[in-house]
C-alpha positions, 0 to 999 in steps of 0.5 A: 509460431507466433508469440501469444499476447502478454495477459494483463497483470493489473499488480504490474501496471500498479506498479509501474505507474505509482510514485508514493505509498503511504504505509499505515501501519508502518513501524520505526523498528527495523526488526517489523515486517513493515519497516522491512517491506517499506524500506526495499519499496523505497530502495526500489523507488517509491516515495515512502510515507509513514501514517502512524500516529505512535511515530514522529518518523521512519525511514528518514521520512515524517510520520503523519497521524492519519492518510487525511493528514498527508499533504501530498497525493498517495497513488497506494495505500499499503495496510500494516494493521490487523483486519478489524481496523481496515474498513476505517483505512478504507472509508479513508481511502475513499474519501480521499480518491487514492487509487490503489488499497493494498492489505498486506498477507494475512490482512483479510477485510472482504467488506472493507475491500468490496465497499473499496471496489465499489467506489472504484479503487484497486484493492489487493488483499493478503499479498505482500506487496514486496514479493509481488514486486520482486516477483515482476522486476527481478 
């Protein structure tokens, strides 16, 4: 019997092909979701940087105020912020050709994440992008 063929899984192939995630949003207390979640991406690998303008640095890593700030290419950006601050993150995004936008669980913006579609990035929306990862590479 012949095995069918793998489906796509676009979050996988993200996955595998990004280096650095810029996390906007990121807090330097580890008691927050997102010092949490950032610090396992970054134990797995990933370059983590930190865009939050209340922060000079988390995770041993430089704070910067905003992603047009950050010097180097992002291939994600990770959204630690409520939904009404999304669409500015995006309009960002865009500007800036990241790829991938990923809006964390509860993080809902369907105009931000259409407008993101139509300039052709990757959006995943109300997902954690920890328990996506473990869900694929344990």
């Amino acid at each position: 019997m012949a095995s069918q063929p793998a489906q796509p899984d676009p979050i996988r192939e993200l996955l595998e092909r990004a280096n650095t995630i810029a996390v906007v949003g990121l807090s330097a207390s580890p008691l927050r979701p997102s010092h949490g979640v950032s610090a396992y991406m970054q134990t797995q690998g990933y370059k983590i940087i930190p865009v939050n303008p209340n922060i000079r640095e988390s995770l041993g890593e430089k704070s910067w105020r905003s992603l047009a700030e950050v010097p180097e290419r992002i291939d994600i950006v990770n959204i630690f912020r409520r939904p009404q601050f999304v669409e500015e993150i995006v309009d960002q995004a865009i500007k800036l050709k990241i790829p991938a936008v990923w809006m964390q669980e509860e993080v809902i913006n369907e105009r931000a994440a259409e407008k993101a579609r139509q300039a052709g990035i990757f959006v995943v929306m109300d997902r954690c992008i920890l328990k996506e990862h473990r869900a694929r590479f344990r």
